[in-house]
C-alpha positions in Angstrom: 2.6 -6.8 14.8 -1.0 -6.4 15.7 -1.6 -4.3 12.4 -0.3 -7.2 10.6 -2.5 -9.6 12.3 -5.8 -8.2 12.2 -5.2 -6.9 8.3 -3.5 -10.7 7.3 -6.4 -12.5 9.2 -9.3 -10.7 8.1 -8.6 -11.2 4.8 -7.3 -14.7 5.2 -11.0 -15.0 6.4 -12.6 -13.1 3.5 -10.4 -15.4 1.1 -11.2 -18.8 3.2 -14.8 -17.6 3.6 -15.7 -15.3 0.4 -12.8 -15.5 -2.3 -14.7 -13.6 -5.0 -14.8 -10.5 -2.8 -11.0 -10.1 -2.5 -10.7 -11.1 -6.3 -13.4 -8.5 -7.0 -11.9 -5.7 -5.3 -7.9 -6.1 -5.8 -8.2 -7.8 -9.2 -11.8 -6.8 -10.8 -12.7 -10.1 -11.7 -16.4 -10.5 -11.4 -16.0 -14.5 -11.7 -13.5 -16.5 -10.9 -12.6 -20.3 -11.9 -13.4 -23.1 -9.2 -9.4 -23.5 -9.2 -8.7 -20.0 -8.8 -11.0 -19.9 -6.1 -10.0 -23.0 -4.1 -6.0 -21.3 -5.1 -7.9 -17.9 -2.9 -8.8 -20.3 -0.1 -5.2 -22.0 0.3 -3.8 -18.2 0.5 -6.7 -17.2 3.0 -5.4 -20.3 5.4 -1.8 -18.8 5.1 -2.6 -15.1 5.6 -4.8 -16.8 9.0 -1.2 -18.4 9.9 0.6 -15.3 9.2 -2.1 -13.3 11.2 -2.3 -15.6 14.3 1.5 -16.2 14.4 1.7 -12.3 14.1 -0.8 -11.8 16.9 1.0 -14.4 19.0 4.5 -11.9 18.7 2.7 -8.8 19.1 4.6 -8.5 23.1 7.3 -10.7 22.5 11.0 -8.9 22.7 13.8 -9.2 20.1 15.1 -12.9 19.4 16.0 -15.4 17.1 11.8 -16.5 16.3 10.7 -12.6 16.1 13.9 -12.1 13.7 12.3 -15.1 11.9 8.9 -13.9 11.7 9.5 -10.2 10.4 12.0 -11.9 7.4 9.2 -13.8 6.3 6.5 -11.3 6.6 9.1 -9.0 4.9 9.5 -11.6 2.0 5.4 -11.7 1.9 4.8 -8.3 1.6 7.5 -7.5 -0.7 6.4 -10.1 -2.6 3.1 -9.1 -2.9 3.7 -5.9 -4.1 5.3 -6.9 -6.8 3.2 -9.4 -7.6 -0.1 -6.8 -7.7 1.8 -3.8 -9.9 2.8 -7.2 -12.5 -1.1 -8.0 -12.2 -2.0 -4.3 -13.0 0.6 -3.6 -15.4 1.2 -6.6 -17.5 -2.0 -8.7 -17.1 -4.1 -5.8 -16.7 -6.1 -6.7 -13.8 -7.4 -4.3 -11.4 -9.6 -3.5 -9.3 -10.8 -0.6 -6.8 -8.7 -1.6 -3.8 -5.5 -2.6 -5.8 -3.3 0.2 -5.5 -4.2 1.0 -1.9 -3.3 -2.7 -1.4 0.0 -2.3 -3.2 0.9 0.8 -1.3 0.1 -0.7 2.3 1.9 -3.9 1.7 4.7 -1.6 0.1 4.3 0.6 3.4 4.9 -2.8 5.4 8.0 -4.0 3.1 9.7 -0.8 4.5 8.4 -1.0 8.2 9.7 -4.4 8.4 12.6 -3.9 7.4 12.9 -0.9 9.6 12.2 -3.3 12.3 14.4 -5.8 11.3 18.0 -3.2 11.3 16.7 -2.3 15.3 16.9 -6.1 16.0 20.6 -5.8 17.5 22.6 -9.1 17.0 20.5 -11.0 15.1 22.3 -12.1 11.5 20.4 -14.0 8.7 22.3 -17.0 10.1 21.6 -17.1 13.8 22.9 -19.1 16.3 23.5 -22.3 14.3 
C-alpha cells in the first residue's frame, strides 16, 4: 500500500500541478488541448484520492474496506494497462516512460490480485 500511495499521489500531483509533463512522458505529446489538460487535472485529483486512501490502509488488517480498496485499485491498474498498450498500439502515442508505466501498473494488476486471494473470507459480496 505505501508503494501505491506515494507513486498514485505524486503523479496525481504532477497531473493536478503540471499535466503536460505526464502527457509528455507516457504519451509524447508536446502540447496538449486546454480540455485534455483540464481531463489530466480531474485524473491527478483521483490518483491524490487513490494515493491518500492508499496511504490511510497502509497498517490496516484484512476486512471488508481493505477488500474494497485493493478491487478498485485492481480495476485501476488493470485498467490502465490496457488502456496505455491501446494508446501505443492503435493510436500510436508514446512516449519515453510508457512502457515502464504499462509494466509497473501491469506488475500492480498481479500484486493485487495476489493480495486479494490471501484476504481469507472476504467474497465480492460481503456481508450484505
Amino acid at each position: 500500500m505505501v508503494v501505491i500511495a506515494a507513486v498514485e499521489a505524486a503523479t496525481g500531483l504532477g497531473l493536478l500541478l503540471l499535466p503536460s509533463v505526464p502527457f509528455a512522458l507516457l504519451l509524447g505529446l508536446e502540447s496538449a488541448t486546454v480540455e485534455a489538460i483540464f481531463v489530466g487535472r480531474i485524473a491527478g485529483a483521483a490518483l491524490l484520492a487513490i494515493g491518500a486512501a492508499s496511504w490511510m490502509a497502509r497498517k490496516d488488517e484484512s476486512n471488508s474496506s481493505l477488500f474494497g480498496l485493493l478491487v478498485g485499485i485492481l480495476i485501476y491498474n488493470t485498467a490502465v494497462s490496457i488502456l496505455l498498450v491501446y494508446a501505443a498500439t492503435v493510436l500510436k502515442t508514446t512516449g519515453v516512460m510508457l512502457w515502464p508505466t504499462v509494466a509497473f501498473h501491469a506488475l500492480l494488476a498481479v500484486w493485487g490480485g495476489l493480495l486479494l486471494r490471501g484476504i481469507p473470507g472476504e467474497t465480492p459480496l460481503g456481508n450484505r
